[in-house]
C-alpha positions in Angstrom: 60.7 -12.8 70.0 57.1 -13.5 70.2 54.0 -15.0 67.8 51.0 -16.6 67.3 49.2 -20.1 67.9 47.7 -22.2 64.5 45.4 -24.7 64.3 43.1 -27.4 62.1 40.6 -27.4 59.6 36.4 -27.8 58.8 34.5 -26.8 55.8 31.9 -24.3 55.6 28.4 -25.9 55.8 24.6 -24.7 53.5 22.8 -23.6 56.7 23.0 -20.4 58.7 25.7 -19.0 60.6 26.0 -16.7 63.3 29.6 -14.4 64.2 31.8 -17.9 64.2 29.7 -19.1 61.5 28.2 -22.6 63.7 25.2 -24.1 62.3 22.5 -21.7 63.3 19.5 -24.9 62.3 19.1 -27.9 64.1 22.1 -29.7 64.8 23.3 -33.0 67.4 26.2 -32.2 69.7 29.2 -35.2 70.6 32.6 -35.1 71.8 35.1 -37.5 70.8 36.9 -38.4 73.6 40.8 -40.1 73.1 40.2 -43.7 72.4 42.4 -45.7 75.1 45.5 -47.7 74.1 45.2 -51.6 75.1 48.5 -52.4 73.3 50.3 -51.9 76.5 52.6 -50.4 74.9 52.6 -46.2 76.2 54.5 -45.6 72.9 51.5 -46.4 71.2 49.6 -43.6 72.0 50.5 -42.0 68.5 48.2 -44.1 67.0 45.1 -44.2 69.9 45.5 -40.6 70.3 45.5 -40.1 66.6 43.0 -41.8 65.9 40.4 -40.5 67.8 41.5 -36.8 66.9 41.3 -37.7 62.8 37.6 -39.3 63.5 37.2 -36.0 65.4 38.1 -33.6 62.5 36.4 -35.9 60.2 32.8 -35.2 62.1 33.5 -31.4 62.5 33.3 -31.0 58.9 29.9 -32.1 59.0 27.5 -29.2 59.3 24.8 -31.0 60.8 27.3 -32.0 63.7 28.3 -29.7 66.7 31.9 -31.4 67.5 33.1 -30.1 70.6 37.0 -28.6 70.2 39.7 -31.3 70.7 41.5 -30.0 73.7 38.4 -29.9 75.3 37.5 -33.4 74.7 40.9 -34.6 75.5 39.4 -34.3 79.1 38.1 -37.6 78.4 40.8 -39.6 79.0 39.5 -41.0 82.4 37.0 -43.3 83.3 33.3 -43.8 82.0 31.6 -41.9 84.4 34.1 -39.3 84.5 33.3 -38.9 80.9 30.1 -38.4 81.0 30.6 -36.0 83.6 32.6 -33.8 80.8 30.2 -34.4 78.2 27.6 -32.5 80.3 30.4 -29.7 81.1 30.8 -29.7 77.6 26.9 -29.4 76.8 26.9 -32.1 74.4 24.5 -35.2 74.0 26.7 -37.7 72.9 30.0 -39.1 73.3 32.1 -41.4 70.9 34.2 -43.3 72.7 36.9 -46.1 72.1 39.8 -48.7 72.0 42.6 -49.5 70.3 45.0 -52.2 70.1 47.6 -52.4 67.2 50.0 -55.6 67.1 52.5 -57.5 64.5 50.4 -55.4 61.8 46.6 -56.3 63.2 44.3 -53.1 64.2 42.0 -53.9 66.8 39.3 -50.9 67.2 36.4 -51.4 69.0 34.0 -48.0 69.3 30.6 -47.0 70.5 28.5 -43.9 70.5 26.5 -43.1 73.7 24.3 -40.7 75.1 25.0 -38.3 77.8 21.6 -38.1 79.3 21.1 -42.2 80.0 23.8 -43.9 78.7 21.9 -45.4 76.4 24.1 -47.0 73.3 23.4 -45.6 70.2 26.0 -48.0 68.3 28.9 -49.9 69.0 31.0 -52.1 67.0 34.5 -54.3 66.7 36.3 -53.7 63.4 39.9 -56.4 63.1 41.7 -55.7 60.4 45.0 -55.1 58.8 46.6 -51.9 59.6 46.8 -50.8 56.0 43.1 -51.1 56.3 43.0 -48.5 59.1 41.6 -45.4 56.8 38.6 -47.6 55.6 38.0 -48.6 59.2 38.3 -44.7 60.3 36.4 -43.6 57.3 33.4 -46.0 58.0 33.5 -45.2 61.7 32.8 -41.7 61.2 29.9 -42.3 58.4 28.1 -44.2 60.6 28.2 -42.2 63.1 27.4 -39.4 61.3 24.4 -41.1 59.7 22.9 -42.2 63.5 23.1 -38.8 64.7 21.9 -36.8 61.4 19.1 -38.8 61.2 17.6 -37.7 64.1 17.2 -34.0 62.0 16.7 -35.3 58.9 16.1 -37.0 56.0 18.0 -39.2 53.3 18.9 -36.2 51.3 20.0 -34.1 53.6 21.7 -37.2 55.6 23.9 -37.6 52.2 25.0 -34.2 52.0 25.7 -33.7 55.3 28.2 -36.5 54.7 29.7 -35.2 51.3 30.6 -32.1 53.2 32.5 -34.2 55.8 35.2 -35.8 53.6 38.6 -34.2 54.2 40.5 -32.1 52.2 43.9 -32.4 51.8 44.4 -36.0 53.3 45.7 -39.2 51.9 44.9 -42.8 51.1 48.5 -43.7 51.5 48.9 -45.8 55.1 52.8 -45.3 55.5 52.2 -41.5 54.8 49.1 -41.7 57.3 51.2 -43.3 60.1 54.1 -41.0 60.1 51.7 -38.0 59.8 49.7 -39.5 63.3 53.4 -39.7 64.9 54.1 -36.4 63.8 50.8 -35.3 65.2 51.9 -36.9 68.7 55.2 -34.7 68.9 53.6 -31.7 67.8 51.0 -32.3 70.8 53.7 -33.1 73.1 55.0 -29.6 72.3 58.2 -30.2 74.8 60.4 -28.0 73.0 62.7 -27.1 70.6 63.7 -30.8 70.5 60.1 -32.5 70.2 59.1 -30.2 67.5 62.4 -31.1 65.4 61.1 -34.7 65.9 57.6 -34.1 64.6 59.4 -32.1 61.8 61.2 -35.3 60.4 58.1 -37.4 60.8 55.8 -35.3 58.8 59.0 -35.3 56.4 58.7 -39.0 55.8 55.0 -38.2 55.5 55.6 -36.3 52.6 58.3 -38.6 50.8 55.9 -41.3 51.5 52.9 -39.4 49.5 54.2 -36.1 47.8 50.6 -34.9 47.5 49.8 -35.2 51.5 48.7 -31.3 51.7 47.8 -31.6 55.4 51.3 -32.8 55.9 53.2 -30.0 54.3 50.9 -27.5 56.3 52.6 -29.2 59.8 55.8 -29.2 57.9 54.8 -25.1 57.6 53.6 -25.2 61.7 56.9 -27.0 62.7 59.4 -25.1 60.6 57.6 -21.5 62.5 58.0 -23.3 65.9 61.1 -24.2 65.6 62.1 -20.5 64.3 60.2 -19.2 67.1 62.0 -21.6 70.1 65.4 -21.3 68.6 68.2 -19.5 69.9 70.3 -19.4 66.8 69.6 -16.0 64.9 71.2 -16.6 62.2 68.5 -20.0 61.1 65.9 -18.2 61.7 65.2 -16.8 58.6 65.5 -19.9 56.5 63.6 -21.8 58.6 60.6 -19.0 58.2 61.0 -19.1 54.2 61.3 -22.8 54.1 57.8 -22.3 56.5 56.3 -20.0 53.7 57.6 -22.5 51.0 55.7 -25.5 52.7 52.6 -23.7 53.3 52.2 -22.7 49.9 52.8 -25.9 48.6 50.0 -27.7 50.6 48.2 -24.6 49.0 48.4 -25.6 46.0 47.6 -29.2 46.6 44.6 -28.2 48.5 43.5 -24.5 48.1 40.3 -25.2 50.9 42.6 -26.6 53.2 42.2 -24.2 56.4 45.4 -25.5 58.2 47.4 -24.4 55.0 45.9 -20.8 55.2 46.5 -20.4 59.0 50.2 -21.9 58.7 51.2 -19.3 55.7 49.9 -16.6 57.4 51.3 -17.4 60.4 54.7 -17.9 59.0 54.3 -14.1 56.7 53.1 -12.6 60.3 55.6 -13.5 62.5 58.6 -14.9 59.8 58.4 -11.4 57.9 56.2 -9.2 60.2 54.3 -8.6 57.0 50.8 -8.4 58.4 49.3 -7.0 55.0 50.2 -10.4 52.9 49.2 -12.4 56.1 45.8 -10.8 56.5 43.9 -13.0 53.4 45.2 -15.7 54.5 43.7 -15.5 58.0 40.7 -14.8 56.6 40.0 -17.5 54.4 41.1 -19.8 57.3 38.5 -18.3 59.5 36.0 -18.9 56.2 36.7 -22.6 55.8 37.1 -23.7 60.0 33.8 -22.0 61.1 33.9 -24.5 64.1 37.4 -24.9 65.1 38.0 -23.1 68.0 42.0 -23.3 67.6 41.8 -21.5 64.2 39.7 -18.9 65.3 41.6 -18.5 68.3 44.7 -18.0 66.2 42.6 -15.4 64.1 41.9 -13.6 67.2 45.1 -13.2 68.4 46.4 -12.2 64.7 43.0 -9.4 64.6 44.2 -8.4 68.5 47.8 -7.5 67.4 46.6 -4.5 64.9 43.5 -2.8 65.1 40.6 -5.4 64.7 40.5 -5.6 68.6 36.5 -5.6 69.0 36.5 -8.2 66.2 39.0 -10.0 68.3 36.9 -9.7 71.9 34.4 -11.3 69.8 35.7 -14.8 68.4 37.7 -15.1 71.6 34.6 -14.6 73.5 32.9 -17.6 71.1 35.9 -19.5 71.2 35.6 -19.5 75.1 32.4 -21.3 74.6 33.2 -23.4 72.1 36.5 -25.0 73.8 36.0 -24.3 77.9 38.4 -27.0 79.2 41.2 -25.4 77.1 44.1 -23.4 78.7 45.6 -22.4 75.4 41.9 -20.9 75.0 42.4 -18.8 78.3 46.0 -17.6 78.1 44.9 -16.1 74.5 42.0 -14.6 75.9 44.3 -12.9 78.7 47.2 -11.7 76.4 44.2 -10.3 74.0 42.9 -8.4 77.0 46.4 -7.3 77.8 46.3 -5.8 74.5 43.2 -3.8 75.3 44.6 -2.7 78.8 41.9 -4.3 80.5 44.1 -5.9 83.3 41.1 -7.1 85.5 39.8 -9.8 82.5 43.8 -10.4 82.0 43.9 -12.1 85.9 40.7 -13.8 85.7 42.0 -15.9 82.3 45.1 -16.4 82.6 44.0 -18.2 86.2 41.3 -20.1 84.8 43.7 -21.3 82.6 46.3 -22.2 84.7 43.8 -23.7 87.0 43.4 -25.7 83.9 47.0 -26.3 82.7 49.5 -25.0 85.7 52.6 -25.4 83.3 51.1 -23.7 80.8 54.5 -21.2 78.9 54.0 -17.4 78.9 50.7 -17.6 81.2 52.7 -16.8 84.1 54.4 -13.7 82.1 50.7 -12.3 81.4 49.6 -12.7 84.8 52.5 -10.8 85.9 52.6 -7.7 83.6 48.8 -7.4 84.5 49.8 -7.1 88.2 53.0 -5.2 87.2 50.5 -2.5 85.1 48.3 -2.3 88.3 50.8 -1.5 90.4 50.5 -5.1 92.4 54.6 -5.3 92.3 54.9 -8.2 94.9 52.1 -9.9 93.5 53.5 -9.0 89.7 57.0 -10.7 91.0 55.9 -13.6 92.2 53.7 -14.4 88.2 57.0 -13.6 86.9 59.3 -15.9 89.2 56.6 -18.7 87.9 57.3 -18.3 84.1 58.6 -21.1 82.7 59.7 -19.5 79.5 63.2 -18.0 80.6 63.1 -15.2 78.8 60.1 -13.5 79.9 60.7 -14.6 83.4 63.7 -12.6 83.4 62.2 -9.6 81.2 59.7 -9.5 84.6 62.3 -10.0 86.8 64.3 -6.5 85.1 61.1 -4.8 85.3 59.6 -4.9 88.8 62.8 -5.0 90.7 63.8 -1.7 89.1 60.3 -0.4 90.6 61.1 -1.8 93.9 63.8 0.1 93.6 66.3 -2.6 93.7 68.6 -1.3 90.7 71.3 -4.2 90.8 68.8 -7.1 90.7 67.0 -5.2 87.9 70.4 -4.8 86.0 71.5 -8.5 87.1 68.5 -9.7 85.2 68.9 -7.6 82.1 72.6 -8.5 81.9 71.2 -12.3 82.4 69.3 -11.8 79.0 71.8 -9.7 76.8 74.5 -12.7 77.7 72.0 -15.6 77.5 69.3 -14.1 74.1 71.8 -11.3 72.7 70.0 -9.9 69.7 67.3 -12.5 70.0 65.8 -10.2 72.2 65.8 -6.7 71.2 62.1 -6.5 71.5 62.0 -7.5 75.8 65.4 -5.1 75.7 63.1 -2.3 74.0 60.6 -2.8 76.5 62.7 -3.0 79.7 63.9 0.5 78.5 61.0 2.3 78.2 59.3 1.4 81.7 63.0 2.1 82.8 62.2 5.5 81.5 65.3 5.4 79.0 63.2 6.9 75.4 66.2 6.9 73.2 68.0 3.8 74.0 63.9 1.6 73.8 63.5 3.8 70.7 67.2 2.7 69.3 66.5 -1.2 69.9 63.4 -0.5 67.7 65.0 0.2 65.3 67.1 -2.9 65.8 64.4 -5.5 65.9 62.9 -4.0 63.1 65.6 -4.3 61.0 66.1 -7.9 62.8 62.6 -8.7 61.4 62.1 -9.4 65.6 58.9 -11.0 65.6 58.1 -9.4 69.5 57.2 -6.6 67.7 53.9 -7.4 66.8 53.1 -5.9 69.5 54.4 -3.2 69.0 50.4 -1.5 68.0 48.9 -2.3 71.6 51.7 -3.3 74.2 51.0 -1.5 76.9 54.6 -1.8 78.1 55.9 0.6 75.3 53.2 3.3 76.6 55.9 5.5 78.1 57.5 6.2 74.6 54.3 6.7 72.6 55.3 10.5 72.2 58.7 10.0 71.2 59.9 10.8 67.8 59.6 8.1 65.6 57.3 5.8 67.1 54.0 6.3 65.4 56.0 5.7 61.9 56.6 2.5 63.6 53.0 1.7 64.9 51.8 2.5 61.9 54.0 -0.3 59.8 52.8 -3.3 62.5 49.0 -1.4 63.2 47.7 -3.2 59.5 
């Protein structure tokens, strides 16, 4: 078991770019922070939350706009001066902030766009409408917010421009389809579990039957079907919910080829549904062409680069990234498991605790923390991470590992029994690598073999894990590294 993250979409701009393609010119910085829900109604937050992350996207498509990355932003959600205490963290000059109130079918927004520095108000304005009037609303908050910051660069030509380049690709004008899509969007975020994500499945499902040309709906259909394959513990689905993955990707391809969420969710679903990294590489690619600025999609491309042999590349756009999205734990942990990768166990510690400084719950961060510590030779220390990971899983592949090197052979064997009963053959991979630290070649070299033929998606990686170091040599293996190394 194992895999990837996946993220949105932004469109490539007609000025300079440096090694994650931002505007190299003159550009005006904002973060969008959540809008707050005054329905009194917590349910609601679908639609507040929503909101404010659909105006976000919308402005990080224009390339005279630096947007700063949504996670990051999402720091917002606390008072005024607390916000403009993250919009100088974030480096940016101006925030757009909001409300939202939606009752008996009547949108109440009310938005204004400030500056950091003074507080000065750029623009505000109270929009009450009709909620099947809420994309016109959404659509002419973003224009003129676009317009009052762009014009501080430049002119009436290049004002227009900058806005052509902002409208979406591969949305709708369909409100039904629009609402389940934001309700989708709010499970997804949740990102609870196997449960949640089967949730968010369904409503991006009735996003679809309510507008079968909704490409950016498809493309979560593609995200959820992958997640779900990845959290399940039912083998035998897993491969259908992987091609039906592929299926919905390619669809919201064809509706949309520029859609970057499309291209990240396909190869996503090839890499870690079919552990075909050479049909998955294009698509990375062009989603790293057409999101330049989104720091989720290029931290999915640096993970994917990480996993074979692209690793400088990788140390690069994480490093960007970094910058780009600094509130983000997601941000960290991938920056930690890509230095994992590169055996440099040192950088490992310092982001996997920055990022849970920043998220303490954060799955799989505790696992990375520990395996640096265990590859140091820090075993209590390594215990302890491991003890902490909420994924059970890798918690008990930690457990197997550490207690055998403390020389406590029956809680090392009570732990690996722990996961053949509980996992069985959905862990072949954590098996493979329990056996080699264990120093047992042909038994880690057998449940290869296994996961390979399993299609077990822990074995990408298989290239760089420094856990499978101790049967490098062994017959075998570099046939195998060089199948996952693409």
């Amino acid at each position: 078991m194992g895999g990837a993250g996946l993220a949105g979409a932004a469109a490539l701009g007609v000025f300079g770019f440096n090694a994650l393609q931002q505007p190299t010119g003159d550009f005006i910085s904002l973060a969008v922070t959540p809008f707050e829900n005054l329905s009194g109604d917590p349910e609601q937050v679908w639609f507040s939350g929503g909101l404010s992350n659909e105006l976000r996207a919308a402005l990080a498509r224009n390339p005279r706009l630096r947007v700063s990355a949504p996670t990051s932003s999402a720091g917002g959600d606390v008072d005024a001066d607390d916000q403009f205490d993250l919009g100088r963290k974030l480096g940016v000059a101006n925030l757009l902030r909001g409300s939202v109130q939606l009752a008996e079918g009547i949108v109440r927004i009310s938005a204004e766009l400030v500056q950091v520095e003074d507080g000065v108000i750029r623009w505000a304005e109270s929009f009450d409408r009709q909620f099947e009037d809420v994309l016109a609303i959404q659509s002419e908050i973003a224009s003129i917010v676009a317009r009052s910051l762009v014009a501080q660069i430049a002119g009436a030509e290049e004002i227009n421009a900058s806005l052509a380049k902002q409208q979406g690709v591969g949305g709708t004008d369909n409100v039904a389809a629009y609402e389940a899509y934001l309700r989708g969007h709010s499970l997804y975020d949740l990102s609870s579990g196997e449960a949640s994500d089967r949730a968010a499945l369904a409503q991006f499902d009735a996003a679809i039957a309510a507008d079968p040309g909704y490409a950016a709906a498809y493309a979560m259909r593609s995200k959820m079907l992958a997640a779900i394959a990845n959290a399940t513990s039912q083998a035998s689905e897993i491969g259908q919910l992987y091609d039906d993955a592929i299926s919905a990707a390619q669809q919201a391809i064809d509706i949309a080829p520029d859609l970057a969420e499309a291209h990240l969710a396909k190869g996503f679903a090839l890499n870690n549904g079919r552990l075909d990294r050479k049909a998955a590489k294009p698509h990375y690619d062009r989603a790293r062409e057409l999101a330049p600025g989104d720091a989720d999609t290029q931290r999915s491309v640096a993970t994917f680069l990480a996993y074979g042999s692209e690793q400088a590349a990788a140390q690069e756009i994480i490093n960007q990234v970094l910058e780009l999205d600094p509130l983000n734990a997601r941000a960290f942990r991938s920056a930690g498991y890509i230095a994992l990768l590169s055996r440099r166990y040192g950088d490992v510690i310092a982001h996997i605790e920055q990022a849970l400084r920043l998220n303490p719950e954060l799955a799989s961060a505790h696992y990375a923390l520990g395996s640096a510590h265990y590859l140091r030779g820090a075993d209590q220390q390594a215990l302890d991470s491991f003890r902490k990971e909420s994924v059970p899983l890798f918690a008990l592949t930690g457990e197997a590992l550490v207690q055998k090197k403390l020389g406590d052979e029956d809680a090392a064997q009570l732990a690996l029994d722990n996961i053949l009963e509980t996992y069985g053959a959905a862990s072949l991979y954590q098996q493979a690598q329990i056996q080699a630290q264990w120093g047992n070649t042909s038994q880690a070299m057998e449940l290869l073999n296994r996961a390979v033929a399993a299609e077990d998606s822990g074995l990408l990686f298989l290239p760089n894990d420094p856990m499978l170091d101790p049967i490098r040599e062994a017959p075998g293996f570099s046939r195998l590294q060089s199948k996952f190394a693409a």
